[in-house]
C-alpha positions as CSV (number, residue, x, y, z in Angstrom):
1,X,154.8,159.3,59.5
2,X,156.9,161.6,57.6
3,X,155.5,165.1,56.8
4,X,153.7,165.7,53.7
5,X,155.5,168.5,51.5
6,X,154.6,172.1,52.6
7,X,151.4,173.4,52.0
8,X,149.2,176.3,52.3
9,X,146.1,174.9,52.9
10,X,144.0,174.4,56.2
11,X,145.9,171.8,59.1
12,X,144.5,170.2,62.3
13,X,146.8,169.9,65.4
14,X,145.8,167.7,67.9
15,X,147.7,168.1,71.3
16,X,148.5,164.3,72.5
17,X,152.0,164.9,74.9
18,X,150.2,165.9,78.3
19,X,151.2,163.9,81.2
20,X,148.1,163.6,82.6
21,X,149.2,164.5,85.8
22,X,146.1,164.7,87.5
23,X,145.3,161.0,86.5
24,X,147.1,159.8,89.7
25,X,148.7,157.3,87.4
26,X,146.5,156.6,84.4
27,X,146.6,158.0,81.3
28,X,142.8,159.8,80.1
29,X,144.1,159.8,76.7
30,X,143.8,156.1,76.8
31,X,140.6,156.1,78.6
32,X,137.6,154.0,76.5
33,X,135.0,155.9,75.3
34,X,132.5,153.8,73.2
35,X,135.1,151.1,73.0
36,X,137.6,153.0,71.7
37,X,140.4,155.1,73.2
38,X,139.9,158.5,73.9
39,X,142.9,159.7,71.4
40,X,142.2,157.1,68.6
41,X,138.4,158.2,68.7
42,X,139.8,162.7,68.6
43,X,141.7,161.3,65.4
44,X,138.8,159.8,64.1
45,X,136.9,162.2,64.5
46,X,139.4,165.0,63.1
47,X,140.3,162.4,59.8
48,X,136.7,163.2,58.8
49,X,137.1,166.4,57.9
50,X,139.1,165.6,55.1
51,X,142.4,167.5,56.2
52,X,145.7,166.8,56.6
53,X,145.9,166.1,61.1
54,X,149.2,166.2,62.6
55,X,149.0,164.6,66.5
56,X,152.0,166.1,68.9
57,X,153.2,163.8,71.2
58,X,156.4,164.0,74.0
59,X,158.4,161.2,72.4
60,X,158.4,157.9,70.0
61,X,158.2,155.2,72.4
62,X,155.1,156.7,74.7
63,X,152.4,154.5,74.8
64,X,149.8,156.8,72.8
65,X,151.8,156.4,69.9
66,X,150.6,152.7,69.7
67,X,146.4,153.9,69.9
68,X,146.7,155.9,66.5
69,X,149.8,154.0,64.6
70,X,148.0,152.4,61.9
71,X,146.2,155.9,61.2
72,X,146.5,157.8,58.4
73,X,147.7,161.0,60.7
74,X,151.3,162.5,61.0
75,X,153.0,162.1,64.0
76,X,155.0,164.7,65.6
77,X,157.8,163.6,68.5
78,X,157.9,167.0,70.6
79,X,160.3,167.4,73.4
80,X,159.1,170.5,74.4
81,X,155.9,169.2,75.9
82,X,158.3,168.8,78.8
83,X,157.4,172.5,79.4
84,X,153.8,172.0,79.1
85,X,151.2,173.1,76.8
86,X,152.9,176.1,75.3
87,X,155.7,174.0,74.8
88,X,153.9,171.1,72.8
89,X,152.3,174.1,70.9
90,X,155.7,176.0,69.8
91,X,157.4,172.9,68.8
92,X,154.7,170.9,67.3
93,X,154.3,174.4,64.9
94,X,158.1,174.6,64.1
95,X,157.7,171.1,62.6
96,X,154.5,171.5,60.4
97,X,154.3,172.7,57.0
98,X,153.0,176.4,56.0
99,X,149.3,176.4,56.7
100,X,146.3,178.8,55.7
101,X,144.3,178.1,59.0
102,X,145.5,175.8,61.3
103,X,143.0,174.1,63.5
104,X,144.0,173.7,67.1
105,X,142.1,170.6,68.8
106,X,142.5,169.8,72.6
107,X,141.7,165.7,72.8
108,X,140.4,165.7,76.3
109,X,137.4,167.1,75.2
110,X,135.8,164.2,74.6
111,X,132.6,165.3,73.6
112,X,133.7,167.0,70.6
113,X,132.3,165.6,67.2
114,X,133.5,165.7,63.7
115,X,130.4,168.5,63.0
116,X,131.9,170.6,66.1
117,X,135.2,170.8,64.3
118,X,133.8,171.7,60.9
119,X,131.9,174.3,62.9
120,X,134.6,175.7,63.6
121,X,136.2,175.6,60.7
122,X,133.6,177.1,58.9
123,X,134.2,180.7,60.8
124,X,136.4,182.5,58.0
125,X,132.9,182.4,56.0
126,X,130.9,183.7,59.3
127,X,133.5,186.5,60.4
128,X,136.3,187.1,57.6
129,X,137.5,189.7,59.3
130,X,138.4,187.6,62.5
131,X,141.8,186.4,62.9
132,X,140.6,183.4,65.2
133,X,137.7,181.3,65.8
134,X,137.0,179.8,68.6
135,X,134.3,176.9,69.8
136,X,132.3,178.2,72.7
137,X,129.9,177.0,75.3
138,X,125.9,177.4,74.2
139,X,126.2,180.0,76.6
140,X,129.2,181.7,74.8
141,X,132.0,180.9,77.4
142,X,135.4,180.6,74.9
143,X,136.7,176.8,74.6
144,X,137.6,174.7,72.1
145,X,138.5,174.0,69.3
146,X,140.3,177.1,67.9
147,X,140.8,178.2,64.6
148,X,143.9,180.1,64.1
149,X,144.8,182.4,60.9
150,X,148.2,181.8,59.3
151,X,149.4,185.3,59.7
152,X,149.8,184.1,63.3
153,X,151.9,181.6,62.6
154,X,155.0,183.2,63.7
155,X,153.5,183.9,67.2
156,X,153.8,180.1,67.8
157,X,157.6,180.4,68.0
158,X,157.7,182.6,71.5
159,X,155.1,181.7,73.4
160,X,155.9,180.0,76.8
161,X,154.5,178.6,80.3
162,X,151.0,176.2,80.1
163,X,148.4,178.8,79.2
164,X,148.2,176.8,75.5
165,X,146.6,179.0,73.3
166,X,145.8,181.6,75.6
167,X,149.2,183.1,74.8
168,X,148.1,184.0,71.4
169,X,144.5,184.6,71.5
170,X,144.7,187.1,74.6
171,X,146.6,190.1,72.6
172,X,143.8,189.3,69.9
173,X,140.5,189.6,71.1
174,X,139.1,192.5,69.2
175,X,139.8,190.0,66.1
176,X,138.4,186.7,67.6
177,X,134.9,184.9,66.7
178,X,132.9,182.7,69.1
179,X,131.5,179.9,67.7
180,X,128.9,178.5,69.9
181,X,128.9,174.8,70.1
182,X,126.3,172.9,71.7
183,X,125.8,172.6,75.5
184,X,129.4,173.1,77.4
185,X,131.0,170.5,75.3
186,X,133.8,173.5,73.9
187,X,135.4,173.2,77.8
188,X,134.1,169.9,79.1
189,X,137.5,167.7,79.8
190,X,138.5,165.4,81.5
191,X,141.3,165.5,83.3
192,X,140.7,163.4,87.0
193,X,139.4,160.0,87.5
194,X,136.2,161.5,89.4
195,X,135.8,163.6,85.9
196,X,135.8,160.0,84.5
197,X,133.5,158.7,86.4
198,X,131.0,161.5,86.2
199,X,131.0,161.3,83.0
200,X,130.5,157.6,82.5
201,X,127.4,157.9,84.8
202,X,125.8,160.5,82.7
203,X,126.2,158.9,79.7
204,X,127.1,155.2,80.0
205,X,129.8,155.8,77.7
């Protein structure tokens, strides 16, 4: 989908051009959870907030692109992902509209809900003084999702390497809100097939 016109308001950025290298083939984005695949279900999910959701992904004619097509969500082709996560992050930002907040969502979290998200999003009214907001474990170990302010905006543009967010957060600490989410769902991902499998035997998901 084309981008919307530019806008102030708040965004969500969900990170979709991984390789999932540790899959040892398959792809966890793709990965059924409830009957639905793992990236189409993180759209969902963010869609309910009500707020414009941009999805990054490494190029047109990858697979994910076909879970999430018929979606109301704007799709971003970044080539950068090659580079890894800081990569998807700076070039997914260079192509969005201005934004007030922008809401940084990993979708390999799986166990991230709609209300986890709006928890989240609702730090500016908790901490206003904080220039990010960031989901945590119950135990208040930093995760995801993070909330970023727009005044950070330009930091997107020269950050490098795959420490993702990290890159931004780190010189910004003293300004930074945890967010505690239930149990350790803010850093639970998914990223092997044993992680899979784990998971489907705790849950039956």
């Amino acid at each position: 989908m084309t981008a919307p016109a530019p806008s102030v308001g708040t965004v969500v950025l969900i990170l979709a051009a991984g390789q999932s290298s540790r899959m040892r083939g398959g792809d966890k984005l793709c990965e059924l959870v409830d009957g639905v695949p793992l990236l189409r279900l993180q759209c969902e999910r963010a869609l309910g907030l009500g707020l414009p959701v941009y999805v990054a992904l490494s190029s047109a004619d990858h697979p994910r692109l076909a879970l999430i097509a018929d979606l109301p969500v704007n799709h971003l082709i970044v080539p950068e992902a090659s580079e890894g996560m800081s990569g998807s992050m700076r070039g997914a930002v260079a192509q969005m509209p201005e934004w007030s907040h922008l809401l940084m969502v990993l979708p390999d979290l799986v166990e991230i809900e709609t209300t986890d998200m709006a928890a989240v999003l609702a730090g500016p009214t908790i901490a206003p003084d904080a220039l990010i907001w960031r989901g945590a474990t119950e135990d208040l170990q930093p995760g995801h999702p993070i909330l970023f302010d727009g005044s950070l905006r330009e930091n997107f543009a020269t950050i490098s390497g795959d420490q993702g967010g990290n890159c931004i957060v780190r010189p910004y600490r003293d300004r930074m809100h945890l967010i505690p989410l239930p149990d350790q769902r803010a850093r639970r991902d998914l990223d092997t097939p044993e992680d899979w499998a784990e998971f489907r035997a705790e849950t039956g998901r």
